[in-house]
VOKELO-844343 format. One record per residue: residue in three letters; x, z, y of N, C-alpha, C in turn. Coordinates in steps of 0.05 Angstrom, whole numbers, plus 5000, padded with zeros to 4 digits. Each point is the difference from the previous one (the first is absolute). Last residue first. Layout:
<sites>
ALAXZYXZYXZY;...
</sites>
This chain:
<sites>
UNK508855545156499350005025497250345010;UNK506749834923497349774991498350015032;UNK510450254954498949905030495849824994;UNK508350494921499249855017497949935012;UNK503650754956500349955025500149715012;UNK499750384904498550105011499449915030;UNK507449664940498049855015497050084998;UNK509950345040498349974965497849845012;UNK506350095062501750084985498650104970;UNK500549365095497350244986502450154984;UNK503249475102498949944968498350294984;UNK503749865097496249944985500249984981;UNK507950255040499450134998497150004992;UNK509349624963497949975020497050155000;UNK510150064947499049975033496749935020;UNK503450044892499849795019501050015043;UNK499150634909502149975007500049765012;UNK493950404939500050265041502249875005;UNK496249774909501650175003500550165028;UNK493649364986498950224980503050184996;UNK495449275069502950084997499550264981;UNK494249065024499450214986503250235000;UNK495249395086501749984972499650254996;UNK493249285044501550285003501850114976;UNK492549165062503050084977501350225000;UNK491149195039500850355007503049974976;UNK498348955018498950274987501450235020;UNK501748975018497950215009498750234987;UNK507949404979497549924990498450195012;UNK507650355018500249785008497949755001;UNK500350954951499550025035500349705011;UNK503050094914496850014999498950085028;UNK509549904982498849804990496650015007;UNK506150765023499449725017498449854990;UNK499650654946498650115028500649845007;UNK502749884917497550144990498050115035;UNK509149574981497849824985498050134999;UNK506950405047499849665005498249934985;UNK500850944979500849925031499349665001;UNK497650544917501549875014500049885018;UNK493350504932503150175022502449815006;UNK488549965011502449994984503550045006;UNK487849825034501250114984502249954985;UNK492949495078501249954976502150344999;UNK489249755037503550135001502249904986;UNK489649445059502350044974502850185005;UNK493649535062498950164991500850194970;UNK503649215050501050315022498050114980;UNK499549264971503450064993499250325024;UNK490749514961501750025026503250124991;UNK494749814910498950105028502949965017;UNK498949864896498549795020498950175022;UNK506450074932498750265008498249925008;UNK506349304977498050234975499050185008;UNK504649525065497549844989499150154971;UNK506350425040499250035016497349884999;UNK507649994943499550165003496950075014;UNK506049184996497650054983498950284993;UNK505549935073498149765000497450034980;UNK509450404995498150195009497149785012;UNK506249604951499350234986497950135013;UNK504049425046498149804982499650274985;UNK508050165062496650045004497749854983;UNK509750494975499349705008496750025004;UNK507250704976497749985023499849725009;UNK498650314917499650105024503249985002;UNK497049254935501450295001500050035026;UNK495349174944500650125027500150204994;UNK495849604944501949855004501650085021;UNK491750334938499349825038502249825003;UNK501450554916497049774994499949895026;UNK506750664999500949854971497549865006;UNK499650695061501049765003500549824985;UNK491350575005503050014986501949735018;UNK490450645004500349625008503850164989;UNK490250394986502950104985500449665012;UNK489950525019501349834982503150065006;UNK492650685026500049734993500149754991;UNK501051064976501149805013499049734998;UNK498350844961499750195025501249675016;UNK498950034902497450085014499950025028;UNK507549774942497649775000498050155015;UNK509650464976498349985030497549805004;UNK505250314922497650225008499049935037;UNK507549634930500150245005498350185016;UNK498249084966501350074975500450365009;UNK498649245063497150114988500550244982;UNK507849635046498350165016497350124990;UNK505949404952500950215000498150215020;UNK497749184993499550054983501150254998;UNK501949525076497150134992499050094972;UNK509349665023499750295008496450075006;UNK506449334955497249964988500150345015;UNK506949435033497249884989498150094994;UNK508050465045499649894985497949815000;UNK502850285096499450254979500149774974;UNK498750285108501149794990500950074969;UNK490850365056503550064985500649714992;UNK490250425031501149715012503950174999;UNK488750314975502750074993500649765003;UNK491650555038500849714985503750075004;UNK488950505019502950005004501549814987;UNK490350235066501149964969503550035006;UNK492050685037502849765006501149994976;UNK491850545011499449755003502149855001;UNK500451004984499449945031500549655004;UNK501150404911498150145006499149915029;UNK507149644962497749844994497150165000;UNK509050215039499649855000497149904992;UNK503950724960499150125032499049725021;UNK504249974914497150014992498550115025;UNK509549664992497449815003497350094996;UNK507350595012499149875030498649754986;UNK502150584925499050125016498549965040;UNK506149584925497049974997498050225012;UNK510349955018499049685000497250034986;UNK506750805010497150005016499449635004;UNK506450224941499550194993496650045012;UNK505549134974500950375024497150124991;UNK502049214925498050055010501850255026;UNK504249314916499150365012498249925032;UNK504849314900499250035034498450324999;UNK503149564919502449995027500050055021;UNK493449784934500750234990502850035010;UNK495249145015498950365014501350204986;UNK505049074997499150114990498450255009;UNK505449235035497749985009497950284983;UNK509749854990498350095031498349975004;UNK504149604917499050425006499450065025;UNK501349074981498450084982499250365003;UNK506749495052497549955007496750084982;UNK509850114969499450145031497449995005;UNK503049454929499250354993499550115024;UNK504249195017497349964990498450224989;UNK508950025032499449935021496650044996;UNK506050024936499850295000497850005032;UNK501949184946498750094985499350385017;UNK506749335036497449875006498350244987;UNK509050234995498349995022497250015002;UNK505349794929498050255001500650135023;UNK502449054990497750184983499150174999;UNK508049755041496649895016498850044985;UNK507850774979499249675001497049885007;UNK506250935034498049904977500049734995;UNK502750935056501549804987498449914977;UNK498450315100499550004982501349844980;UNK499450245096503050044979498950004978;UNK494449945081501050294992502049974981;UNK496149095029501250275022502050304991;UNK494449454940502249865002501750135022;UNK491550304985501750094973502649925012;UNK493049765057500850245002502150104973;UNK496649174992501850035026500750324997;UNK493749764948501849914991502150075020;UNK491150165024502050204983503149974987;UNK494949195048500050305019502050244986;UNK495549394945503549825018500650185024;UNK491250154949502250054984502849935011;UNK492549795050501050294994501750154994;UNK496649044997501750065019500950275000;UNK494349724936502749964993501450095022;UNK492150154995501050214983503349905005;UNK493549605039499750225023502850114985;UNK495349274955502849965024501250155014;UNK492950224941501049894987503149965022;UNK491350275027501850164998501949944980;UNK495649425070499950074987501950214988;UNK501749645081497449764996498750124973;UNK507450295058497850164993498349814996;UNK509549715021499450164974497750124989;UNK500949495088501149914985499650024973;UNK498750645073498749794990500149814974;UNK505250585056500849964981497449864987;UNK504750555089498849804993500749934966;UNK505550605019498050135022496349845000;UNK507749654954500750224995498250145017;UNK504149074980497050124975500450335014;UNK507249305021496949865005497850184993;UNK509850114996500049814983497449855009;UNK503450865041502149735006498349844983;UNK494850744987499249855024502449815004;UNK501450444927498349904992498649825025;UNK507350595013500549854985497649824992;UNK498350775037501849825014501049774986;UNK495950674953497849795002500749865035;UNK506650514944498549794994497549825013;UNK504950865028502049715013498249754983;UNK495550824997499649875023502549804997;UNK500350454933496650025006500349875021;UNK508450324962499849724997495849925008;UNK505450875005501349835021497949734992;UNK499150564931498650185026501149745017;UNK502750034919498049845002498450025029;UNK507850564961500849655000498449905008;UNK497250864982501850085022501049655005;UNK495050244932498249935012501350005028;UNK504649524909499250315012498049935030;UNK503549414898499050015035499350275004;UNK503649504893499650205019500149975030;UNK495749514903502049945026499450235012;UNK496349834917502450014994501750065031;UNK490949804987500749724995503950054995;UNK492850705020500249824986500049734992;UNK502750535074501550154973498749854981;UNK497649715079502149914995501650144979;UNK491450235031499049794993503549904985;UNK498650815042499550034975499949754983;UNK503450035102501950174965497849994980;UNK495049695073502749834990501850094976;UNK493050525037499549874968501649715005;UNK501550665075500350164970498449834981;UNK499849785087501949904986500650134974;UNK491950335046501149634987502050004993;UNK496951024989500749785021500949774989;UNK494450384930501450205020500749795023;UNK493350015007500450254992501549904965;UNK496249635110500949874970501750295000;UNK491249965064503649965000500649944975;UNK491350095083501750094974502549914998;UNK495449955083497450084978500950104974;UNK506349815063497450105012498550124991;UNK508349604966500950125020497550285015;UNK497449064960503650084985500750225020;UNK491049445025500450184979502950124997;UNK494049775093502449974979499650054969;UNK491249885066502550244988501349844988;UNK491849945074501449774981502650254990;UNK489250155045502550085000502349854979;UNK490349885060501150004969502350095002;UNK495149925075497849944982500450024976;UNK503250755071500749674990498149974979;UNK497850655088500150014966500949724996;UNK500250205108498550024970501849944969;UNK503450015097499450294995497849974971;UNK505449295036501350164989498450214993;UNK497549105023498750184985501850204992;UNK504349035030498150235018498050204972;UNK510549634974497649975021498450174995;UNK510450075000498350054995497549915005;UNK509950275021499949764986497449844976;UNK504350845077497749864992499949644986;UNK507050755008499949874980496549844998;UNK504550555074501449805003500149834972;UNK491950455066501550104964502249785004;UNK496450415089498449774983503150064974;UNK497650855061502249805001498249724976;UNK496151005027499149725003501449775006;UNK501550874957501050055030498749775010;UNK496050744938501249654994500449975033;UNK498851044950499749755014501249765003;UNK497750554907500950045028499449805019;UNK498150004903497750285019501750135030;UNK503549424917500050374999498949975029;UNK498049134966501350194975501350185002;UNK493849495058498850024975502450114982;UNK500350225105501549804987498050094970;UNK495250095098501850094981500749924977;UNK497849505101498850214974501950184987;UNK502549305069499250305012498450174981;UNK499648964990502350175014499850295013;UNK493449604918500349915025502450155011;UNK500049724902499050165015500949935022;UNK505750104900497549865010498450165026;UNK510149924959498250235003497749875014;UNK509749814969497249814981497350215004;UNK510250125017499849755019496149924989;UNK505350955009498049894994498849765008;UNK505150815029501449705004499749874984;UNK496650935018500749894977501249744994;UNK496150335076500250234996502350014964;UNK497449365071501950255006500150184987;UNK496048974972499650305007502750125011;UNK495848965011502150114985498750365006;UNK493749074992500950185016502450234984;UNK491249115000502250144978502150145024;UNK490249725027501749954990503350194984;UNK488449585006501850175006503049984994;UNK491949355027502249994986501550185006;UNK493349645063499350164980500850054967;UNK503149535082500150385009497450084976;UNK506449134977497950085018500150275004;UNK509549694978497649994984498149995028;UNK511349804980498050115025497249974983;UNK510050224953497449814996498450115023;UNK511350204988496750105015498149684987;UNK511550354977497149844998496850045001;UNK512650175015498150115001497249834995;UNK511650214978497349814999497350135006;UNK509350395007498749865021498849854991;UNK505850094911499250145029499849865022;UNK497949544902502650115027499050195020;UNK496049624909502550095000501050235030;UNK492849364995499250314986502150134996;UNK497749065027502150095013499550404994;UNK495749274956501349915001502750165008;UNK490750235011500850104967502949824995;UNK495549825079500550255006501450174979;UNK496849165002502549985011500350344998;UNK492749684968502849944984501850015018;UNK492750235040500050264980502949844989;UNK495849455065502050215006500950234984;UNK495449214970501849915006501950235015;UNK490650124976501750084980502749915010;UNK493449885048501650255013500750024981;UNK498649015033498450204987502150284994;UNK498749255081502350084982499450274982;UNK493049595049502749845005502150004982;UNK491150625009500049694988501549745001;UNK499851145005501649805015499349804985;UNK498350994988496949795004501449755018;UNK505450824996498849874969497849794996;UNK508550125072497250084998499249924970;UNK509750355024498649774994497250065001;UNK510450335021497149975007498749774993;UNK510850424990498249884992497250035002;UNK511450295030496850045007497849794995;UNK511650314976498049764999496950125001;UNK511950265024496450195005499349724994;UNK507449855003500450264992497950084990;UNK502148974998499750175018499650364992;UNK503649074960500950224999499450205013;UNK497449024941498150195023502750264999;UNK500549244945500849935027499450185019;UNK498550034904502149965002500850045032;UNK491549734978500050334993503950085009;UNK493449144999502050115023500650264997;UNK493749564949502149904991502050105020;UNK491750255014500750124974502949884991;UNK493549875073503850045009500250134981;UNK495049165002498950234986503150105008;UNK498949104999497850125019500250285006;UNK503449484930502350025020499250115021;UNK494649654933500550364993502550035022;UNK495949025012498050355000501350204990;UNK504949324984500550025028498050185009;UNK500949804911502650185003499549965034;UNK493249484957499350344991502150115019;UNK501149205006498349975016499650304993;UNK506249584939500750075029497350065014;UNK497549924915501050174999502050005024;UNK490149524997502349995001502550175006;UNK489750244984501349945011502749965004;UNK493050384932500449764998501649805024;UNK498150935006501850014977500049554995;UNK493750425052503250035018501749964985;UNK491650034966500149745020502750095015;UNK497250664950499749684977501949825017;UNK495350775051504250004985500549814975;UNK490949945041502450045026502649994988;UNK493550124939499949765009501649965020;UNK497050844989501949984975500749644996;UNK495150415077503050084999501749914977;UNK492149465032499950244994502650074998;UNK496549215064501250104978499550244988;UNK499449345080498650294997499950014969;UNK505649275045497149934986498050284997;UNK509049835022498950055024496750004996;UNK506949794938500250225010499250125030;UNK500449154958498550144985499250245013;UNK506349425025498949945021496850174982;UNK508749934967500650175018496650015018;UNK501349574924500050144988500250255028;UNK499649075014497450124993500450274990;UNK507349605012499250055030497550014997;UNK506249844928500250285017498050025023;UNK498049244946501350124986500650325017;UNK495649195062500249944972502150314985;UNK492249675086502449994995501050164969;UNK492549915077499549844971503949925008;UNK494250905034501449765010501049724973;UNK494850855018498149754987501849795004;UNK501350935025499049994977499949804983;UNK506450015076497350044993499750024975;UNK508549995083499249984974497050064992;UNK505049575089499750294992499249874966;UNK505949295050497450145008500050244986;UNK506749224961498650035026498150225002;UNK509549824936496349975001499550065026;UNK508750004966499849885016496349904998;UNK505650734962499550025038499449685004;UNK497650514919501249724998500750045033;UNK497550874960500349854975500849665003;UNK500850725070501450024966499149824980;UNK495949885085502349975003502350144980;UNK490150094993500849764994503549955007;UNK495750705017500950104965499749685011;UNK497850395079502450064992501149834973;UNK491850025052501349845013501850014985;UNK493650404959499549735003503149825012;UNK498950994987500649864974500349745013;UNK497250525067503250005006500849854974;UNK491350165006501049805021502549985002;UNK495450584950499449804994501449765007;UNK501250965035501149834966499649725002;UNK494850405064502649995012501949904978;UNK491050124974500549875014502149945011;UNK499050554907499250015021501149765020;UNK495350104902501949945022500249985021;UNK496250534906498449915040503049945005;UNK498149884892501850175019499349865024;UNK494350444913500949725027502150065017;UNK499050564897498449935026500949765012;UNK503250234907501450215024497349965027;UNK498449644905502449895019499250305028;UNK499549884882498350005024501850005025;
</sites>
């Protein structure tokens, strides 16, 4: 189902017309139309004026000549990230901007999340409460008019705008659904993953430790993005047959990393057991308070939905350990194709929930994929820090405490 109409706005309109012909032939004459009877890109460009639906909108951009794409994203000072050294960066964006849509300032904002002196105000209507830092608790996620009292110790809010409003409008109500991590959030592998590499590689004779294997989790799936497949991967999720193999060449790596002394055989073969026991429930654990906030959830009407970059068959595991009742549905990255924080994930995240992106929490304990990422796509986001060692001071620290407004 398609996203709605997209209202173009007039001033756009006009600036598409005069402009996108001179990328695509400078030597065409006049503004561009709907109806202009011209051939291959330039209907494709001249489509796009046709009031479109969004999901038709990005069809139709995608079918635009791959220089003509690279001079629109050149648009974007997303690529000027490198170039920007100013100390202090002050970002305003009205949310209701039919020019330059305000997700465009959240990614930048989740772009430049790193650096100090970033600051980022969303201007709203005055009937859009808004998000406000506390004095009393430096409480970047304290809902309420400026001058109330902070929702998480009941002091006063100095009414400074949040320097993580990275947020749309309906802060002060109830999300329509709440999106949870799994690995980390909801549960965990018992015993730890890499711990059924050693079991998988003992039998096959081969010894790997979990101290060898540690480094190699992230240089692989570096490795996997040099080659084409690693963040993006499509490619492989067309079924779980292909899903398995690529997987297996995943683990493989990580063996080959860690010093494994084996032959491509029982590589391949220990690579392929991998995939066979991870997916097993009887590997997976449940925190302790993970059925306790869905059932607090589904008592107060908000559904909840699990969105982890994660195996293949992690709905089946999810049904298997007791969460089928309290969860929507289980979007995995092994089946969408896309690992957070590539936004198509959180996309299809967002079309499975089927409501507004600001009306949505997402839940999880990683910084970049679990709050920029999902603040960028216009979701609420709040991390889970279950040890207290993040620094930051809105995160929860069980997920008794998350935020139902």
């Amino acid at each position: 189902m398609g996203r709605g109409p997209w209202a173009v706005d007039q001033l756009t309109r006009r600036v598409f017309e005069r402009t996108l012909p001179s990328l695509l032939a400078p030597s065409l004459p006049g503004p561009l139309s709907p109806q202009a009877g011209r051939g291959g890109a330039e209907r494709v460009a001249g489509a796009l004026l046709a009031g479109l639906d969004a999901d038709a909108a990005a069809v139709a951009l995608d079918a635009l000549p791959p220089p003509v794409q690279a001079r629109l994203d050149a648009l974007s000072p997303l690529v000027q990230l490198d170039a920007i050294h100013a100390r202090r960066i002050v970002l305003c964006h009205d949310e209701g901007d039919n020019v330059i849509p305000v997700g465009e300032s959240r990614r930048l904002q989740a772009a430049l999340g790193g650096r100090a002196g970033v600051r980022y105000v969303e201007l709203a209507s005055s009937s859009t409460r808004r998000l406000v830092g506390c004095a009393g608790c430096a409480s970047r996620g304290s809902w309420g008019a400026s001058g109330g009292s902070c929702t998480r110790c009941s002091g006063k809010q100095s009414g400074e705008a949040c320097a993580a409003a990275g947020y749309a409008r309906g802060m002060d109500a109830a999300p329509a659904a709440v999106l949870f991590d799994f690995d980390g959030t909801l549960g965990t592998y018992r015993p730890a993953h890499l711990e059924l590499y050693v079991r998988a590689a003992a039998e096959q004779g081969v010894r790997v430790t979990v101290d060898a294997l540690r480094p190699t989790v992230e240089r692989s799936w570096q490795e996997l993005e040099r080659r084409g497949g690693g963040i993006a991967h499509a490619q492989h999720s067309g079924n779980e047959a292909g899903y398995r193999r690529w997987r297996g060449q995943l683990h493989r790596l990580r063996l080959e990393f860690a010093g494994a002394r084996a032959t491509p055989e029982q590589l391949d073969a220990i690579g392929a057991r991998i995939v066979d026991i991870e997916a097993d429930p009887a590997h997976f654990e449940l925190y302790a308070d993970a059925l306790p906030a869905l059932q607090r959830l589904q008592a107060g009407g908000i559904a909840a939905y699990i969105v982890s970059n994660h195996m293949w068959r992690l709905p089946e595991v999810a049904a298997a350990i007791g969460l089928g009742p309290y969860v929507r549905s289980v979007l995995t990255s092994a089946r969408v194709g896309y690992r957070k924080p590539h936004p198509r994930l959180y996309d299809a995240a967002i079309a499975a929930a089927g409501r507004p992106a600001g009306t949505l929490l997402f839940v999880g304990d990683h910084y970049a994929h679990d709050v920029e990422g999902p603040r960028a796509a216009g979701m609420r986001a709040v991390l889970l820090d279950r040890a207290g060692t993040s620094g930051d001071a809105s995160a929860i620290h069980t997920l008794a405490e998350v935020p139902l407004g």
